[in-house]
Each structure stands twice: as structure tokens, then as C-alpha cells.
C-alpha positions as CSV (number, residue, x, y, z in Angstrom):
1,X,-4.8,16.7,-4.0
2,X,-6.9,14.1,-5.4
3,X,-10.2,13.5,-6.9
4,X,-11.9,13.0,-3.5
5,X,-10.6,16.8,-2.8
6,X,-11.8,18.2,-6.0
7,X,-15.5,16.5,-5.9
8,X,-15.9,17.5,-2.3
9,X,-15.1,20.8,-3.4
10,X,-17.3,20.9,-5.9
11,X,-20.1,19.6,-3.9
12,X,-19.6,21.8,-1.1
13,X,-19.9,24.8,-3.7
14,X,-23.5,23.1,-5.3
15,X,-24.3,23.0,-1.8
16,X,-23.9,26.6,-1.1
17,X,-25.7,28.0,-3.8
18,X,-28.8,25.4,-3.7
19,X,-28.3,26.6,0.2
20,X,-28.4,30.7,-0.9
21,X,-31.0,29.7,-3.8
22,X,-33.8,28.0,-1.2
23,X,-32.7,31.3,1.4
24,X,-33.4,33.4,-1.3
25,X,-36.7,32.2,-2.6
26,X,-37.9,31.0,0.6
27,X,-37.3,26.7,-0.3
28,X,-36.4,25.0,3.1
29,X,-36.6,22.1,1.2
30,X,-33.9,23.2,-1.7
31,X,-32.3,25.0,1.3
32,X,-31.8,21.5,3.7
33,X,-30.7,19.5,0.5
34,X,-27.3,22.5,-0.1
35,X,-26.9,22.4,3.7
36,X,-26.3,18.4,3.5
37,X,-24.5,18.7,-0.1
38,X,-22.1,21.0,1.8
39,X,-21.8,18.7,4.4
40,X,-21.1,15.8,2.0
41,X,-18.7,17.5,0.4
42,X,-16.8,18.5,3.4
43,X,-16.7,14.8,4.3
44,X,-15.9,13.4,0.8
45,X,-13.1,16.2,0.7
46,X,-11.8,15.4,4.5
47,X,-11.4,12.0,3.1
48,X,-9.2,12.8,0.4
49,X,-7.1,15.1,2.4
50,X,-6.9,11.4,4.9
51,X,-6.2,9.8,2.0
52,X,-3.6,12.0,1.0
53,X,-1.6,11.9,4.3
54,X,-1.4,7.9,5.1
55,X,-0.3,8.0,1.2
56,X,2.5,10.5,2.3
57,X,3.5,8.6,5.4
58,X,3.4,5.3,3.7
59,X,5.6,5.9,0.5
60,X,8.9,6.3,2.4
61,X,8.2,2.8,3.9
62,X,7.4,1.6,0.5
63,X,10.7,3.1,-1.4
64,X,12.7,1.8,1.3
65,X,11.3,-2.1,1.3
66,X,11.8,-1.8,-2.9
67,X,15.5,-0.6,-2.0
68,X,16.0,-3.8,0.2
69,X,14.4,-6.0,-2.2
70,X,16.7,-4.6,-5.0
71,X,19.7,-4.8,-2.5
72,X,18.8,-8.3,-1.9
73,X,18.4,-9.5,-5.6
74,X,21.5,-7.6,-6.0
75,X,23.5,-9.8,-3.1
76,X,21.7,-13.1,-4.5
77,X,22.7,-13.4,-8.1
78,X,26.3,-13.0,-7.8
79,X,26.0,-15.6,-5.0
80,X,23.9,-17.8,-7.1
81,X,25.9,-17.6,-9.8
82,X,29.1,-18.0,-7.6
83,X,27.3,-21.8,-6.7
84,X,26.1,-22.9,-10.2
85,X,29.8,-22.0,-11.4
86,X,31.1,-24.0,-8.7
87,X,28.4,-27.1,-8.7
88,X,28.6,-27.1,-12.7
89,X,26.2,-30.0,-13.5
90,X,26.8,-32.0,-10.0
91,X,22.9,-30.3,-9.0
92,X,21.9,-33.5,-8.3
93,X,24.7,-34.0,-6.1
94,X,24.4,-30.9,-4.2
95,X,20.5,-31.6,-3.5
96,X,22.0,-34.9,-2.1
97,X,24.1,-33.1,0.0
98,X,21.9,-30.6,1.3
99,X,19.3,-33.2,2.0
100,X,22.0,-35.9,4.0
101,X,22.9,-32.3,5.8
102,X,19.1,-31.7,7.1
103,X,18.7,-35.2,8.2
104,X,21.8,-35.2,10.1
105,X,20.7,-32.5,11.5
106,X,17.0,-33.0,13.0
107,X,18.1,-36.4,14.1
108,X,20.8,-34.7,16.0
109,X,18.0,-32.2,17.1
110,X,15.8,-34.6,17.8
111,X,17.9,-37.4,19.4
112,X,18.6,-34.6,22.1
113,X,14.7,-34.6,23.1
């Protein structure tokens, strides 16, 4: 349940009595204006009970992508930290490396065209 819910509800109830009030004393006019509160709230409540499901079908989607994320992160730093062991302060070297390896590469890729 959320707000929309409980200010439909309410509205729906205004609605009923403003309906009863203008059926009572004879006020189409008071009568017509609870008739559309009612069907405002109705609506406005509708819309929370929407709101509520896609929120319900969309949070298991949602814990699961922040479980891979974590999972991820989890895989990375060790990995990361494996490499900067390793490397040590030859960065610059590495970034060399990497960057002689992708050249190599497209103009093998490339060269085949």
C-alpha cells in the first residue's frame, strides 16, 4: 500500500458522502461533484495498486543486478590487486605494452581487409 491507495481511499469516501449528501437534500450539483470524487479516487487508488505491482515485479530484477555488481567488484579487486603487485611501479611499462598489443592487433585486423 502506498499513498496513492490511501488518498484514493479517502477520496472515494468524500465522494460518497457529498454523493449521499446532494441525494439527500436534493443537490445534483453536490451529488455529480461525489459521483466524480468517487471516481477519482478509484483511479488515483488503481494507480497505486499499478504502482505497487511493477514495484513488486521489478525489485527481484534489481536485487539480483546489485548481487552481480557486488560479485563483480568482488572478482575485480583481488585481480587488480594481483596486477599492481605484479607490475609494481613498471605502470608505465605495462600501458606500453598494452598499447604495442592493440596496434599489433588492428593492423593484423586490418591488413586482412
Amino acid at each position: 500500500m502506498n499513498q496513492d491507495n490511501v488518498e484514493g481511499a479517502a477520496k472515494e469516501a468524500v465522494g460518497t458522502v457529498k454523493e449521499t449528501a446532494g441525494d439527500v437534500t436534493g443537490d445534483k450539483e453536490l451529488a455529480n461533484q461525489g459521483a466524480f470524487e468517487q471516481v477519482v479516487g478509484a483511479v488515483q487508488e488503481t494507480m497505486g495498486d499499478l504502482r505497487d505491482t511493477v514495484a513488486a515485479a521489478v525489485e527481484p530484477a534489481l536485487d539480483m543486478a546489485r548481487d552481480t555488481v557486488q560479485a563483480g567488484r568482488e572478482r575485480y579487486r583481488p585481480a587488480a590487486r594481483a596486477v599492481a603487485d605484479r607490475m609494481g611501479d613498471q605502470t608505465g611499462l605495462a600501458l606500453l605494452a598494452a598499447g604495442v598489443a592493440g596496434f599489433a592487433l588492428g593492423w593484423l585486423v586490418a591488413s586482412r581487409r
